[in-house]
Structure formats: structure tokens, C-alpha cells
N, C-alpha and C positions, 0 to 999 in steps of 0.2 A: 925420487922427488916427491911422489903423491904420501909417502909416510912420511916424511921430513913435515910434509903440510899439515898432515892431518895431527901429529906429535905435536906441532908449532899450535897451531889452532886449539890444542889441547889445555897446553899450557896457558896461552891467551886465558879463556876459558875460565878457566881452575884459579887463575890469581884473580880475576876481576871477580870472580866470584868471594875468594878467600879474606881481599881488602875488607871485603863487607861486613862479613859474616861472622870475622873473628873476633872475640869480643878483648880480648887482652889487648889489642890494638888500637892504639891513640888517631886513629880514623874516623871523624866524624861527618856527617853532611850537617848542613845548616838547614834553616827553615823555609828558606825559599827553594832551596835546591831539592827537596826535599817533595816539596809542592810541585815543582817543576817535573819532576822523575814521575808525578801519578798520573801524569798526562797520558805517558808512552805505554801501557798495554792498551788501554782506547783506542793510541792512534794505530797502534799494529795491528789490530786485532780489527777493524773497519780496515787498514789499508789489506788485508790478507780477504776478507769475507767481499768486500764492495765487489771487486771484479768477475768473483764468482757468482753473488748475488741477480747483479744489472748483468754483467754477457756472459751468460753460462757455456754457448755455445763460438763466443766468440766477436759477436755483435750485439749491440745496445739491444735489448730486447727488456720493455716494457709496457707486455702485455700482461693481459689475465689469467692468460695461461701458462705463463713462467711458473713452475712451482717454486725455484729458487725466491722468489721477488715476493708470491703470494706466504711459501712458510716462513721467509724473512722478517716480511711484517708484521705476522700471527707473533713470532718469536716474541720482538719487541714491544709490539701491543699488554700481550701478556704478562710479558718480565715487569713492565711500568704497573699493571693494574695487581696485578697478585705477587710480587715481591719470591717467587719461589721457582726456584733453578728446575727442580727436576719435575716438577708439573711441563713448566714453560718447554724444555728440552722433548720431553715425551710427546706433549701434544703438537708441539711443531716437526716434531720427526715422524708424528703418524700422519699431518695432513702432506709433509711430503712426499712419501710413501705410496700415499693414495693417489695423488694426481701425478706424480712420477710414471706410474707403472699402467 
């Protein structure tokens, strides 16, 4: 039963991917649909980081000494002012580091 799923789930997979991607294929998205679909890594990507972020441990914790909450904002602060992934990535993963430990 669990290969059956994991096979099934494979399949899923591989055609929603292949609809997209192939280009001989009279599949198009429109403009709004389009716009619509650039929503969804944002909203995954905050729905996966938020909970880690605010309860690291499990309960709301929004103090100063969350390093989750403190290099979360450094992250973001950052990203907005200097436009550069792996500075941003770096120095938020070394102030984590530092008050982590």
C-alpha cells in the first residue's frame, strides 16, 4: 500500500509538472491566472517560516531573546535595504548562531 502511494503521488507529481513545462503542448495559463499562481511561494514560504519564527519552542514567544524572531527581522530588514540574497543569508545565519549558542 505505501508503494502504491508513493508511485501514485509520483505520478501526480510528474504530470502537473510536465502540463507546464512541455512546450509542444497547447497549454496555456492566462494573465490573471498567471498573477494569481505568484502569490503562492510567499504564501508557503511565510506559512512554513511563521511558526518556526514566533513559537520556536512551541509557544508564542516574542521576546528579545528569540533568536528565531531577532535573525528573522535582521533577514528581512536586510533583504528590503540591500536587495542581496547571500550577504542577507550570511549575516542572518551568523547573528543566529551567535545568540543561539
Amino acid at each position: 500500500m505505501i508503494w502504491l502511494t508513493i508511485i501514485l503521488m509520483t505520478a501526480v507529481v510528474f504530470v502537473s509538472r510536465y502540463l507546464f513545462l512541455e512546450p509542444r503542448l497547447p497549454l496555456r495559463l492566462g494573465p490573471r491566472t498567471t498573477r494569481f499562481l505568484s502569490y503562492s511561494a510567499p504564501a508557503i514560504l511565510t506559512a512554513i517560516a511563521a511558526p518556526i519564527v514566533f513559537m520556536p519552542e512551541g509557544e508564542l514567544a516574542l521576546e528579545i531573546s528569540n533568536p528565531y524572531l531577532i535573525s528573522a527581522a535582521l533577514a528581512v530588514t536586510l533583504a528590503y535595504l540591500t536587495r542581496h540574497v547571500l550577504f542577507t543569508t550570511v549575516v542572518s545565519m551568523g547573528v543566529f548562531f551567535v545568540m543561539h549558542v
